[in-house]
FIKE-169172 format. One line per 4 residues: number of its first residue (from 1); their letters; for each residue x, y, z of C-alpha. Coordinates in nm, 2 decimals. Layout:
FIKE-169172
NUM = A = X Y Z | ...
END
This chain:
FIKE-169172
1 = XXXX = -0.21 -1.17 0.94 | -0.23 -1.35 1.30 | -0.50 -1.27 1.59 | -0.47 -1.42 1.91
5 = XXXX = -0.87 -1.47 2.06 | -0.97 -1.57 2.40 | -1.16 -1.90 2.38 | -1.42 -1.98 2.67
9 = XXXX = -1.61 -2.29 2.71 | -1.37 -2.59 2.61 | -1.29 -2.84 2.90 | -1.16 -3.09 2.73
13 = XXXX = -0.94 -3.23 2.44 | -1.27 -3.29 2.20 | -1.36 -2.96 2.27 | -1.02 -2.84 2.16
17 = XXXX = -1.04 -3.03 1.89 | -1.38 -2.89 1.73 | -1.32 -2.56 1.84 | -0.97 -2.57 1.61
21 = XXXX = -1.18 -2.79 1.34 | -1.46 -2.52 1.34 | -1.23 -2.20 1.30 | -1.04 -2.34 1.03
25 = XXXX = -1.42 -2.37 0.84 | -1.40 -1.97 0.83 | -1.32 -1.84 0.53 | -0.98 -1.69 0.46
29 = XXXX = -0.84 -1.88 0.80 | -0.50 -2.03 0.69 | -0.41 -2.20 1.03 | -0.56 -2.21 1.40
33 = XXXX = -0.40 -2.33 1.70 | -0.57 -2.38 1.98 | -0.54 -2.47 2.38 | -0.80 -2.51 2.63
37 = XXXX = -0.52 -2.45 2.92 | -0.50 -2.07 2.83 | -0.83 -2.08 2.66 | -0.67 -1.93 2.33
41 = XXXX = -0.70 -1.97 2.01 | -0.38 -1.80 1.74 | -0.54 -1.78 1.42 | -0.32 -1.72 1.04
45 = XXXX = -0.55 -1.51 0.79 | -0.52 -1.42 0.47 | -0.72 -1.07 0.56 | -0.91 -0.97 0.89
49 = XXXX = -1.19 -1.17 0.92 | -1.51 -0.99 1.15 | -1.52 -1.17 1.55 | -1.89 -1.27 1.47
53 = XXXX = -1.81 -1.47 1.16 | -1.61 -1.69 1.44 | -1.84 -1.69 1.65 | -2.13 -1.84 1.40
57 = XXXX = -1.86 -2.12 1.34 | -1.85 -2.21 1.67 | -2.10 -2.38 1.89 | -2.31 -2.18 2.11
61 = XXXX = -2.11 -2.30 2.43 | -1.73 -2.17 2.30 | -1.76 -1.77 2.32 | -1.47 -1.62 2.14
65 = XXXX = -1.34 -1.25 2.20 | -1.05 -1.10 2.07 | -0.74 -1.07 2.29 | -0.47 -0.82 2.17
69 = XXXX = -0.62 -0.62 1.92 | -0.90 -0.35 1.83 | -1.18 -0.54 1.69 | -1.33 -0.20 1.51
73 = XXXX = -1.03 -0.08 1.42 | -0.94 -0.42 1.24 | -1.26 -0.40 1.05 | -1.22 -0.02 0.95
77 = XXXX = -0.90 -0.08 0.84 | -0.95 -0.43 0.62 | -1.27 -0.23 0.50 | -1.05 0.02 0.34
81 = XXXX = -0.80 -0.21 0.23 | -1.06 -0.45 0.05 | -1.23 -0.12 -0.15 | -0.90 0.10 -0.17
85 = XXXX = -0.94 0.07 -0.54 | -1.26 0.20 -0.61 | -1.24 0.49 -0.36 | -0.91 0.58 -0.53
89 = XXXX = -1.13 0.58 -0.85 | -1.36 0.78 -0.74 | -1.11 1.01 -0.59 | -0.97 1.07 -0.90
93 = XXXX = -1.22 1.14 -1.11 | -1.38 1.36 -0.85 | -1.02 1.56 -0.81 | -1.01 1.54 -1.25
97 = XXXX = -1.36 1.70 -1.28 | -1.31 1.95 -1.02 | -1.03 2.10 -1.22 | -1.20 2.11 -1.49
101 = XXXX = -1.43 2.37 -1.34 | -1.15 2.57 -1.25 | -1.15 2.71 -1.63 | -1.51 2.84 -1.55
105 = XXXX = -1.56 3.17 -1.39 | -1.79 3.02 -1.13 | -1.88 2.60 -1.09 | -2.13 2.45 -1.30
109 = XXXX = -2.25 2.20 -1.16 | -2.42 2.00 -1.42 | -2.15 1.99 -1.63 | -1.93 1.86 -1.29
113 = XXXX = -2.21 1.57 -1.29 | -2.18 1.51 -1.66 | -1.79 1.45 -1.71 | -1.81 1.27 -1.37
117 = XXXX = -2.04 1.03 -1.53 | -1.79 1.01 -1.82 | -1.52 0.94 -1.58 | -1.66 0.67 -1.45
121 = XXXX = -1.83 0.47 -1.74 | -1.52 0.56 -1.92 | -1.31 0.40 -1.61 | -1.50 0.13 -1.54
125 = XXXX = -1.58 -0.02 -1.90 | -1.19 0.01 -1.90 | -1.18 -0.26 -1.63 | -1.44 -0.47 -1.74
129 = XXXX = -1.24 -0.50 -2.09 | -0.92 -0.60 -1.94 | -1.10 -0.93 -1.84 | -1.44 -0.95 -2.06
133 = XXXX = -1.51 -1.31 -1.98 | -1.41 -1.31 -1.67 | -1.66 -1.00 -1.56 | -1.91 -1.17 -1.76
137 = XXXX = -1.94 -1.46 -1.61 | -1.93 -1.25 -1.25 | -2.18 -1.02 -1.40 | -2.43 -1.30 -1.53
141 = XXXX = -2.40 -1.44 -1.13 | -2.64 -1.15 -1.01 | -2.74 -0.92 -1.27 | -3.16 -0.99 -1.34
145 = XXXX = -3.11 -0.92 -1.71 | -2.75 -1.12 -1.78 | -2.91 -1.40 -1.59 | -3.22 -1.43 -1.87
149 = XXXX = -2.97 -1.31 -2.15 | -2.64 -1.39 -2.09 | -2.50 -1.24 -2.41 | -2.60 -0.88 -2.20
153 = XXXX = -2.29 -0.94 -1.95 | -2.10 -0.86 -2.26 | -2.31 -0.60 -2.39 | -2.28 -0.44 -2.08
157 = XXXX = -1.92 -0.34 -2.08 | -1.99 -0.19 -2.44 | -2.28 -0.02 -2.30 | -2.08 0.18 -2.03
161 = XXXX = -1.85 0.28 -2.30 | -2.06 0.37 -2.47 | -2.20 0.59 -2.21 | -1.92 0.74 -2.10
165 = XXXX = -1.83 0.85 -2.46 | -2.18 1.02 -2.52 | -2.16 1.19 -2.18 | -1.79 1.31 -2.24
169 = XXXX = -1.87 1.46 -2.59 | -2.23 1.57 -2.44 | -2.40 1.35 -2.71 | -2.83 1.42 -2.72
173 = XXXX = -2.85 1.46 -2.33 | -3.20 1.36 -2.29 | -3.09 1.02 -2.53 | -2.81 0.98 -2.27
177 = XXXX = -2.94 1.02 -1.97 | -3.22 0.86 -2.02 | -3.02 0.52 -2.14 | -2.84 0.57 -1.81
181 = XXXX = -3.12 0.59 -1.61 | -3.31 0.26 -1.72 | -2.93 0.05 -1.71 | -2.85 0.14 -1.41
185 = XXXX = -3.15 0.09 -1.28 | -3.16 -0.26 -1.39 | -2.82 -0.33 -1.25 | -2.95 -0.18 -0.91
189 = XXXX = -3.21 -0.43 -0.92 | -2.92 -0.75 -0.91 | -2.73 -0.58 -0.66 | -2.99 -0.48 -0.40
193 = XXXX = -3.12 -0.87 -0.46 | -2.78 -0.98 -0.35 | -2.68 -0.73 -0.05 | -3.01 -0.79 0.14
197 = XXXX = -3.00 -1.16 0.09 | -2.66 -1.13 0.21 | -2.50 -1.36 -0.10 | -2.13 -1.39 -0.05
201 = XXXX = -2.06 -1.31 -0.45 | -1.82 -1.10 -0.65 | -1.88 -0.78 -0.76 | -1.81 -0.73 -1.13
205 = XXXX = -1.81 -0.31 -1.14 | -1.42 -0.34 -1.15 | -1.46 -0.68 -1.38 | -1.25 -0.98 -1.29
209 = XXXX = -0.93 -0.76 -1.18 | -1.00 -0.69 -0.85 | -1.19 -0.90 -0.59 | -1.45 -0.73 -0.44
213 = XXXX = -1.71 -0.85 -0.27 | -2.10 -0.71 -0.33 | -2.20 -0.49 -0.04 | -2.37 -0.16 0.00
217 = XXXX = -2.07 0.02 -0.16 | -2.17 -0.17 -0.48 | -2.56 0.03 -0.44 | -2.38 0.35 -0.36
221 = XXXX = -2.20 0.33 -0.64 | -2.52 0.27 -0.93 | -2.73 0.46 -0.71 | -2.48 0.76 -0.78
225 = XXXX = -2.56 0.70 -1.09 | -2.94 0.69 -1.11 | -2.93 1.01 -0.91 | -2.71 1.19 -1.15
229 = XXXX = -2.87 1.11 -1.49 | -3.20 1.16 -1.28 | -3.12 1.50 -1.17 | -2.93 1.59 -1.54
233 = XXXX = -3.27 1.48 -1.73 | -3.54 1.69 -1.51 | -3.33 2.02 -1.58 | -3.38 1.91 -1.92
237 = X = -3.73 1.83 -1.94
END
């Protein structure tokens, strides 16, 4: 991917120089050419890369802006392409479960939430297992309980298979969704730690298959969770 950029504040070849030397700092920048004539800078990425990440790697007299492009639209679209997999997850187990209902004279919605929650454990423990080692040691970066007992990161994936299995087969609901409650809380607790100290870290929810980096889709994602098994265990209670 190549963005041209309008570069102000360079007046000479030094400037030129560090403005080129700074870019190529940037994460995922693969080459940067520069020239203070046109006050231009072409810049090679490996993805789309936000205009104020740029800008912090530059002094505060070069202001960069971008020059042939839609800044937002970049951004929606490299947003989608970086989390593509997990929103075609949870597309298709949301499509899956909705079908399911379509035996049932009218929806039930608790049993939607229930083999949605299998889905997804089911899904994701499949991930995690393709690579245990390698989400483990991603896990044990960020979770609060894998980082005390390292030997949880792999309990973990066994745990959300286990899950998903006792949610498909509707095994003791209150014994279920309580267990799902407390983990995911825990793992909410790493993950909110991480976003709002704005750690640039992997997120293991797909293990080590896919590259994707912890952000607020990451707390959506347990938070679904937490509200699920939440809502499941009061009509139980």
């Amino acid at each position: 991917m190549i963005h041209q950029y309008q570069v102000t504040g360079m007046t000479c070849s030094s400037c030129e120089a560090k403005v080129k030397s700074a870019l190529l700092t940037v994460e995922n920048v693969t080459k940067v050419e520069v020239s203070k004539e046109d006050n231009s800078a072409t810049i090679t990425m490996d993805k789309h890369i936000a205009l104020s990440d740029f800008q912090k790697a530059l002094d505060s007299k070069y202001q960069i802006s971008a020059l042939n492009h839609n800044e937002i639209k970049e951004q929606a679209k490299s947003w989608f392409e970086t989390y593509k997999p997990i929103l075609l997850i949870f597309l298709y187990i949301s499509m899956i479960t909705v079908l399911i209902q379509l035996k049932n004279e009218e929806f039930n919605s608790m049993e939607w939430m229930r083999h949605f929650m299998a889905g997804f454990f089911l899904v994701f423990s499949f991930f995690k297992f393709l690579n245990l080692k390698g989400f483990a040691e991603s896990y044990v970066m960020y979770d609060v309980l894998a980082k005390k007992i390292p030997l949880w990161a792999y309990v973990y994936a066994f745990v959300e298979l286990g899950l998903g299995i006792a949610n498909l087969i509707d095994f003791n609901p209150i014994i279920t969704h309580s267990a799902t409650l407390v983990v995911m809380l825990i793992s909410i607790i790493g993950v909110l730690q991480s976003v709002l100290n704005k750690k640039k870290i992997q997120c293991a929810c797909l293990g080590a298959v896919f590259n994707l980096p912890m952000s607020t889709v990451t707390i959506i994602e347990d938070g679904l969770m937490i509200i699920m098994s939440g809502i499941m265990l009061l009509t139980l209670i």
